[in-house]
Short mmCIF file of the C-alpha atoms (twelve columns), coordinates in Angstrom:
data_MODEL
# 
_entry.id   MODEL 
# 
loop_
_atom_site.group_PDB 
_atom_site.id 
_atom_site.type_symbol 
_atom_site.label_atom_id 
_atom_site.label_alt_id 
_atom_site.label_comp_id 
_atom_site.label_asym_id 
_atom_site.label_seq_id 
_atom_site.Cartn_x 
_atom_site.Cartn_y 
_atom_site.Cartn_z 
_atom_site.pdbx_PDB_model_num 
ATOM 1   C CA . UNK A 1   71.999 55.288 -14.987 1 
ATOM 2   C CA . UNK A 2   70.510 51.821 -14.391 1 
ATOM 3   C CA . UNK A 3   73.346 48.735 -14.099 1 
ATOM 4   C CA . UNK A 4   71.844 45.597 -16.148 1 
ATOM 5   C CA . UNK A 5   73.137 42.945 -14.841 1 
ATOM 6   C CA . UNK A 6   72.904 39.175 -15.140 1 
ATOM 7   C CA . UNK A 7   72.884 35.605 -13.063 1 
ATOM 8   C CA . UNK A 8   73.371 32.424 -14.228 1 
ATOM 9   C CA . UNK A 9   73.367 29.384 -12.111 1 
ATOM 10  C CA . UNK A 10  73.189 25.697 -12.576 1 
ATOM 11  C CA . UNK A 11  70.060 23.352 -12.435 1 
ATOM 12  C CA . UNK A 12  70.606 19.835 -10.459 1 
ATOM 13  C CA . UNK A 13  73.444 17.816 -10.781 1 
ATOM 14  C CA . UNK A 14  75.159 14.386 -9.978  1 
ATOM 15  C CA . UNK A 15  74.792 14.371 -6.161  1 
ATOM 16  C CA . UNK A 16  73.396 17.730 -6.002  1 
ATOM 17  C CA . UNK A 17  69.763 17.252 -6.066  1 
ATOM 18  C CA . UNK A 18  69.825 20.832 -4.795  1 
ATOM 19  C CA . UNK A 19  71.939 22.993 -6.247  1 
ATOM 20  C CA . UNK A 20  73.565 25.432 -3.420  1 
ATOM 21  C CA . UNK A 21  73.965 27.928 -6.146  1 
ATOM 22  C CA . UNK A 22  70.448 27.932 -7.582  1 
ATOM 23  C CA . UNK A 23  69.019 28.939 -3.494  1 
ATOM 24  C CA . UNK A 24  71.610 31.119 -3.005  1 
ATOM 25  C CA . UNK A 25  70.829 33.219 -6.106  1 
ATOM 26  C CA . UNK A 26  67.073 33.274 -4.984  1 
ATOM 27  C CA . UNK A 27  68.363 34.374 -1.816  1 
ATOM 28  C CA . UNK A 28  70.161 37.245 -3.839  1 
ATOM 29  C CA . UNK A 29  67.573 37.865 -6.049  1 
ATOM 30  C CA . UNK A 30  64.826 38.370 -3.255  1 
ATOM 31  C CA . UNK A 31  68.028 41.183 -1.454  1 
ATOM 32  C CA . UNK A 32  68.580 42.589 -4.797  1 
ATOM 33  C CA . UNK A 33  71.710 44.883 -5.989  1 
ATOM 34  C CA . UNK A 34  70.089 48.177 -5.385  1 
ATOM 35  C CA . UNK A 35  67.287 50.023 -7.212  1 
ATOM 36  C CA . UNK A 36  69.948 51.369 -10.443 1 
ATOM 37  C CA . UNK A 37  70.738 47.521 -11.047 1 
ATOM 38  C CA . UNK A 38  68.766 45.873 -13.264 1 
ATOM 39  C CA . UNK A 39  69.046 42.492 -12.276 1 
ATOM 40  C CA . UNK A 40  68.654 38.947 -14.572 1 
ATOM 41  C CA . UNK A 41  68.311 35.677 -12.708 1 
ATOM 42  C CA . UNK A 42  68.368 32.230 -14.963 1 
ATOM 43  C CA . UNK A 43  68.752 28.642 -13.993 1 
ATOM 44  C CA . UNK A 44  71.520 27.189 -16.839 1 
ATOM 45  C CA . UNK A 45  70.625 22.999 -17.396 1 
ATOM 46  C CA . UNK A 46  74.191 21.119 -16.863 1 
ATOM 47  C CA . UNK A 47  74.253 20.262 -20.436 1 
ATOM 48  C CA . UNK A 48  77.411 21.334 -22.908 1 
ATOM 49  C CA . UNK A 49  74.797 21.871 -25.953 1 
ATOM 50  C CA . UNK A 50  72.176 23.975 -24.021 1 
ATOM 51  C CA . UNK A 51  75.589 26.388 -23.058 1 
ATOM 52  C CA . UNK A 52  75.925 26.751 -26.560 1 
ATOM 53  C CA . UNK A 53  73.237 27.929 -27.409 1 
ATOM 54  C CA . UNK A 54  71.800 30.191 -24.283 1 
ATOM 55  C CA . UNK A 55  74.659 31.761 -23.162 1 
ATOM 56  C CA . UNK A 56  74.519 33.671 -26.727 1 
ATOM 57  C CA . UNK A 57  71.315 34.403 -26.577 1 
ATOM 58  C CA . UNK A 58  71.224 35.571 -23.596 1 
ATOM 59  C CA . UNK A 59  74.006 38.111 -23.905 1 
ATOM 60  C CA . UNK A 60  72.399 39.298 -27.134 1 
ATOM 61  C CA . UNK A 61  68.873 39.183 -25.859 1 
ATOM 62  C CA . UNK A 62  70.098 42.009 -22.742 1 
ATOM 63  C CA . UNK A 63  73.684 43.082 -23.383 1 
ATOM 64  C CA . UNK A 64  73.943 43.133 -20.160 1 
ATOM 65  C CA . UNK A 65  77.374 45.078 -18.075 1 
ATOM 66  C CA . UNK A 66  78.536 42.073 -16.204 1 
ATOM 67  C CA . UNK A 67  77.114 38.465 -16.625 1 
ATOM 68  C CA . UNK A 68  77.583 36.415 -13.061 1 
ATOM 69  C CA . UNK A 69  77.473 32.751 -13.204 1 
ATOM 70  C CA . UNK A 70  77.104 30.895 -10.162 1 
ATOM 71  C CA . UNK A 71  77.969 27.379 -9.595  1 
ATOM 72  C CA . UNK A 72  78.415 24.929 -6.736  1 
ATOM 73  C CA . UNK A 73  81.318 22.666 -6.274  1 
ATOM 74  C CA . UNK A 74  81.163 19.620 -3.533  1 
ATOM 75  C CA . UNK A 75  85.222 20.422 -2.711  1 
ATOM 76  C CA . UNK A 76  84.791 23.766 -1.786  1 
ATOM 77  C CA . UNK A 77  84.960 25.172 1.503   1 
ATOM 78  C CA . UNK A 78  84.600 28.876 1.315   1 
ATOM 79  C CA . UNK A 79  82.717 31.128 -1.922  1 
ATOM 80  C CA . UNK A 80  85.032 31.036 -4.157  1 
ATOM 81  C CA . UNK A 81  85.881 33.643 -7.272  1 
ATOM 82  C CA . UNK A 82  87.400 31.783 -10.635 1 
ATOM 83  C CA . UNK A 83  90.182 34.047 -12.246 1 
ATOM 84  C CA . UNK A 84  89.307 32.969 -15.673 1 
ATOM 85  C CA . UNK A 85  88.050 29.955 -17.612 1 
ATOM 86  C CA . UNK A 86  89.864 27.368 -19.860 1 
ATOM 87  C CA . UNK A 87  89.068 26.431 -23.576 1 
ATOM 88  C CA . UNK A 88  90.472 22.792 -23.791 1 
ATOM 89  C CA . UNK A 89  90.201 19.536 -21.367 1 
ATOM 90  C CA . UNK A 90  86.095 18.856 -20.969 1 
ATOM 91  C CA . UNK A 91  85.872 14.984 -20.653 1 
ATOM 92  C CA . UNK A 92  83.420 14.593 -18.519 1 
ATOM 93  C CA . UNK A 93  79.611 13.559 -19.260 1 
ATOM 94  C CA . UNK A 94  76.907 16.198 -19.264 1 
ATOM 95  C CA . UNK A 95  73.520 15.169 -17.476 1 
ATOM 96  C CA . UNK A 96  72.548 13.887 -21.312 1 
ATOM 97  C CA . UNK A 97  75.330 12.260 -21.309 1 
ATOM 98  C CA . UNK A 98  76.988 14.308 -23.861 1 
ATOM 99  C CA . UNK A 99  80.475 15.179 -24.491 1 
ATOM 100 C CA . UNK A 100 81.889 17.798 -27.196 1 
ATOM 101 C CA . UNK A 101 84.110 15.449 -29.761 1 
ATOM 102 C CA . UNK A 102 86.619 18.224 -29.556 1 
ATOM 103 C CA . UNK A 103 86.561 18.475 -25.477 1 
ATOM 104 C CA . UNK A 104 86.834 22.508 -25.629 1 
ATOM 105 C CA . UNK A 105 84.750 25.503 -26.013 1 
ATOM 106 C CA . UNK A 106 85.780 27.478 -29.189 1 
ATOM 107 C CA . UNK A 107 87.935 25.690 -31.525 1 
ATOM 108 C CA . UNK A 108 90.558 27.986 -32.565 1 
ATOM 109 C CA . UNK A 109 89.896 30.253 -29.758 1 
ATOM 110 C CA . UNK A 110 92.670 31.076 -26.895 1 
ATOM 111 C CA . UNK A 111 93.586 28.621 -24.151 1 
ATOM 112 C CA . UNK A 112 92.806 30.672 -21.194 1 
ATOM 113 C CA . UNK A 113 90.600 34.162 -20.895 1 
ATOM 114 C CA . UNK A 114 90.617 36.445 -17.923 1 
ATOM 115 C CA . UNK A 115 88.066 38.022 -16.453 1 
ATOM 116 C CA . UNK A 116 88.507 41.990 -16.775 1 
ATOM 117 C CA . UNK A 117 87.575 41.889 -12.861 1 
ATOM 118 C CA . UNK A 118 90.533 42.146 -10.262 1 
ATOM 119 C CA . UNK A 119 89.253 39.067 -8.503  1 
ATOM 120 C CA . UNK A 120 91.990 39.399 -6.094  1 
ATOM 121 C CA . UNK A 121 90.844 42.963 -5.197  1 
ATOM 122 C CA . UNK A 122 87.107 41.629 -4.466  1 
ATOM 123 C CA . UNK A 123 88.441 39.270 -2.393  1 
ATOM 124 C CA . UNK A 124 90.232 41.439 -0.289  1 
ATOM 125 C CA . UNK A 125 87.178 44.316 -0.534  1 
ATOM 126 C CA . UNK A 126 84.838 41.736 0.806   1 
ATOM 127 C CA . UNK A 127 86.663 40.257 3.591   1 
ATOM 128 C CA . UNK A 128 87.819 43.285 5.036   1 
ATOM 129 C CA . UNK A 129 84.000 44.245 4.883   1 
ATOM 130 C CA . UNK A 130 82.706 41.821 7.700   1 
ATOM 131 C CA . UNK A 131 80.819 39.724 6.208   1 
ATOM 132 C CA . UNK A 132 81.577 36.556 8.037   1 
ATOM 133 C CA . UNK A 133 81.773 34.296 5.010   1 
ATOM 134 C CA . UNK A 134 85.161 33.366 3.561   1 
ATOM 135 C CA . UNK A 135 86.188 34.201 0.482   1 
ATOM 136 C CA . UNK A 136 88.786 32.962 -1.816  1 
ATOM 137 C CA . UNK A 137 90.091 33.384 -5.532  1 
ATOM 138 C CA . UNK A 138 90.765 29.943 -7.996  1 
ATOM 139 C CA . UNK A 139 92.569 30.209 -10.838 1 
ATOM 140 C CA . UNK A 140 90.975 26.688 -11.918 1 
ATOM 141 C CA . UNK A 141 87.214 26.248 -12.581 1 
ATOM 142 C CA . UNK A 142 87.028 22.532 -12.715 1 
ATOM 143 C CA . UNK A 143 86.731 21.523 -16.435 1 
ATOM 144 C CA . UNK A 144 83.267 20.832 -16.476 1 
ATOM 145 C CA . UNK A 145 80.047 22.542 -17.337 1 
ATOM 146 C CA . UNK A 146 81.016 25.870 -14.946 1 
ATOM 147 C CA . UNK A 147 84.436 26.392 -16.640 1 
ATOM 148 C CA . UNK A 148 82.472 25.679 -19.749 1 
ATOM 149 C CA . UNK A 149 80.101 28.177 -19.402 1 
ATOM 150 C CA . UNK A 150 82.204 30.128 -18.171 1 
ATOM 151 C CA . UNK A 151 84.957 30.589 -21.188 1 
ATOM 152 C CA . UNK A 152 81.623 30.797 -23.323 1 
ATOM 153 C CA . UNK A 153 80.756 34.171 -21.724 1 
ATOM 154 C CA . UNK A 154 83.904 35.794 -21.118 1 
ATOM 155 C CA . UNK A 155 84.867 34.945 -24.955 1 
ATOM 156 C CA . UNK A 156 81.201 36.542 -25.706 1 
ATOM 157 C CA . UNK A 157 82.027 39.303 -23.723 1 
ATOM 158 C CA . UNK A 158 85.334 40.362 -23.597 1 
ATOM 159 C CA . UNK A 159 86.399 39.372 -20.271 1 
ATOM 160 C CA . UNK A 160 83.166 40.808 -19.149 1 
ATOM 161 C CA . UNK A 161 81.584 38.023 -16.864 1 
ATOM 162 C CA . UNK A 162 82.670 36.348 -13.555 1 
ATOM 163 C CA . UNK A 163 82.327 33.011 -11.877 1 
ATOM 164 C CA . UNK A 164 81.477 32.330 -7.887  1 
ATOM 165 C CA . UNK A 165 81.920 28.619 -6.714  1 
ATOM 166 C CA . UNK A 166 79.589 28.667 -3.745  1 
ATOM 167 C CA . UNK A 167 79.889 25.510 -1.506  1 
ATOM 168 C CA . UNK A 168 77.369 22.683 -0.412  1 
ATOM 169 C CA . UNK A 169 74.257 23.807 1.706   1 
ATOM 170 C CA . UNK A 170 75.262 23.335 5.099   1 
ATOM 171 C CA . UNK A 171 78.882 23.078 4.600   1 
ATOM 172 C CA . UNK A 172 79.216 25.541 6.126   1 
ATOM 173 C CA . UNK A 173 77.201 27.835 5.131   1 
ATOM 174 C CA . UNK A 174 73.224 28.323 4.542   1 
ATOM 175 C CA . UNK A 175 71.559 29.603 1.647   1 
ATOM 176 C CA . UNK A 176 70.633 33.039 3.015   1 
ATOM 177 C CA . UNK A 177 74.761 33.159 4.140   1 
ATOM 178 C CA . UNK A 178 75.409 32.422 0.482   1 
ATOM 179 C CA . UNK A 179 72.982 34.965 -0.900  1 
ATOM 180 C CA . UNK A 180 74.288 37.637 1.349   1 
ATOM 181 C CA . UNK A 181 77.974 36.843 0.145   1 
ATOM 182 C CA . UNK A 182 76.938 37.357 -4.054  1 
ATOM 183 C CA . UNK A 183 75.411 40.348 -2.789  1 
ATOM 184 C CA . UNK A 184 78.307 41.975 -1.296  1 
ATOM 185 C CA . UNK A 185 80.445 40.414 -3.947  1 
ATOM 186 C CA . UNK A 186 78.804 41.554 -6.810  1 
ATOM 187 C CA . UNK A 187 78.423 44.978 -5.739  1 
ATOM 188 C CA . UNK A 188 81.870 45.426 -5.290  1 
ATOM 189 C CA . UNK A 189 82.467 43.778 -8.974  1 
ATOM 190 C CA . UNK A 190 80.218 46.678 -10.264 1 
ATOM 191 C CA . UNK A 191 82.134 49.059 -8.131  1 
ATOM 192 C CA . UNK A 192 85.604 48.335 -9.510  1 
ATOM 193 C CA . UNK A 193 83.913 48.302 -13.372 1 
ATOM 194 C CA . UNK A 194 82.549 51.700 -12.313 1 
ATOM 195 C CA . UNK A 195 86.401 52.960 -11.541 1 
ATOM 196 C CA . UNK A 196 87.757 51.305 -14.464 1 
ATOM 197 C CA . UNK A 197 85.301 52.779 -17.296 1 
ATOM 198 C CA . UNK A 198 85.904 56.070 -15.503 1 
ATOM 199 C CA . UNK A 199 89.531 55.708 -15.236 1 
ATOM 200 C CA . UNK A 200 89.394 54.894 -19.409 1 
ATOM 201 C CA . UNK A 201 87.059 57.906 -20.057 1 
ATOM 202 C CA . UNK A 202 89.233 60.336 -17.683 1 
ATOM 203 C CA . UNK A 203 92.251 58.690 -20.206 1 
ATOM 204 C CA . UNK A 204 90.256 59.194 -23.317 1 
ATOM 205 C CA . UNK A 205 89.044 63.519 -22.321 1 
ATOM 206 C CA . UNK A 206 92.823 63.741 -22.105 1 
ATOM 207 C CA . UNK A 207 94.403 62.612 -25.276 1 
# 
């Protein structure tokens, strides 16, 4: 049974000329996620109104398992899974210079939506694993065009999407480091979907 799965990452930003998380998802895209994983790769512009509107058609366009979104964030220090996203609070320009008038995602829609992945569990999965990049889990986004983009999906989708902060090149780690880390990280995200949908059909043959 083929996996299809999806990457988003963000175009240029602010100081990031290069965005850490477009390279690293070229880096994961040229390792790939195995030959029963159909995998998705776009580049998401760091504008509020463009979320809108391909985040949708994206997940209509594929229906994909598991959308991954991939951002970069100049504080970070190790890859970093989000928890969830948040609805309300987005204040800050958009590289149009845009702003929502409402400053949230989905008016009327809840204030905070987990992801249905145990982020917690992939963090501890993947360290133990030797893979020599640390990884850590936030349970705060940023407010800004990842948590954005974020909320989007996982409202589209049911909890069914995840977010990796990945930090600057070079600090400390280098594109083909990063690459390797979504590799190992998604896999295991796919892994514990695996034992959940089994763990619901093993639940559903019963009653």
């Amino acid at each position: 049974q083929r996996k299809s799965n999806q990457t988003l990452c963000f175009g240029p930003f602010g100081e990031h000329t290069v965005n850490a998380s477009w390279v690293a998802v070229q880096e994961l895209k040229k390792l790939g996620l195995g030959s029963n994983v159909d995998l998705h790769v776009y580049e998401v512009p760091v504008e509020y109104q463009k979320v809108q509107s391909l985040v949708p058609s994206l997940w209509k366009q594929y229906r994909p398992r598991l959308v991954i979104h991939v951002g970069v964030s100049g504080m970070a220090t190790t890859v970093t899974l989000e928890k969830c996203g948040r609805n309300h609070g987005y204040k800050g320009l958009d590289n149009s210079s845009f702003c929502p008038d409402t400053q949230c995602c989905i008016v009327g829609g809840p204030d905070c939506i987990n992801s249905v992945i145990d982020m917690e569990s992939v963090c501890k999965r993947v360290t133990t694993s030797g893979l020599g990049v640390a990884v850590s889990v936030s349970k705060d986004a940023g407010r800004y065009l990842c948590d954005f983009t974020y909320y989007t999906s996982l409202y589209l989708s049911h909890g069914r999407s995840a977010f990796i902060h990945v930090p600057p090149l070079g600090k400390p780690y280098s594109g083909e480091d990063l690459g390797r880390s979504l590799q190992a990280i998604i896999r295991e995200m796919l892994e514990l979907l695996d034992q959940a949908e089994e763990k619901i059909h093993c639940q559903q043959h019963i009653h």
